[in-house]
C-alpha positions, 0 to 999 in steps of 0.5 A: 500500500502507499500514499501520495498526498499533499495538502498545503495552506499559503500564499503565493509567491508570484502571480500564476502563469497559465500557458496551453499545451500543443494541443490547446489544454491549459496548465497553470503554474505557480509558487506557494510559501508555507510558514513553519515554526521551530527552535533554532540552533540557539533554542529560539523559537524561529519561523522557517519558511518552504516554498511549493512549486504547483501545476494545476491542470483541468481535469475532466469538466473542472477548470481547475487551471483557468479557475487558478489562473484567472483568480489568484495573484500574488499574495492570495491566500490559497488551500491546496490538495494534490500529489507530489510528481517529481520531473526529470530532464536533460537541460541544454547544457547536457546537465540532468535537471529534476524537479518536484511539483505537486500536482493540484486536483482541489483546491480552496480560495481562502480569501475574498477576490482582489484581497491579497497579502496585507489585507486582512481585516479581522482581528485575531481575537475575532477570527477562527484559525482560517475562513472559508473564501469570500469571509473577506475576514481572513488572517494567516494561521497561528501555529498556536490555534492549531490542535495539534 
């Protein structure tokens, strides 16, 4: 048995880019930033931040890369779910490349449109650890709300 999931809350680090494949399907690329906390060499409590490269395609009838690349932009707060893929190819100086990307097949907007880093209106006495889309009330998570 095995499993291959991956689900991740961030922000993205630049805005998509969605291009169409010889064959006119759209695939949507683009970066998210996850925060992570732990104690540093010195027992300090610090803040380490990854970065996920995400490729979302359409799959079936849902435009899952049109809906990401005409919604997000930098700095949208954004919930995804999918599998990690990692690439291999040779690049042109003859050098083996790889790369590992997840693979988007759900996804949730966690913030209302236009709202982007920065933007957040509720306070973090008001506010549950994250809001669904369209709240316009959405702040990062705390690492200390979180049960677990």
């Amino acid at each position: 048995m095995s499993l291959n999931k991956v689900m991740l809350i961030g922000r993205l680090t630049r805005d998509p880019e969605m291009r169409y494949t010889p064959n006119g399907q759209p695939v949507t690329s683009f970066s998210i930033a996850t925060n992570r906390y732990a104690s540093g060499p010195d027992g300090e409590r610090r803040e380490f931040t990854d970065y996920h490269n995400c490729v979302a395609w359409n799959i079936g009838k849902r435009n899952l890369a049109e809906l990401l690349g005409q919604n997000l932009k930098k700095g949208s707060l954004i919930y995804v779910e999918g599998r990690l893929q990692t690439r291999s190819w040779e690049g042109q100086d003859g050098q083996k490349r790889r790369s590992t990307e997840v693979i988007v097949n759900d996804f949730e907007f966690l913030e209302s449109r236009g709202a982007g880093a920065g933007q957040a209106s509720a306070s973090q006495d008001e506010a549950p650890p994250f809001e669904e889309h369209g709240s316009g009330g959405v702040r990062d998570v705390n690492p200390d709300d979180i049960p677990f």
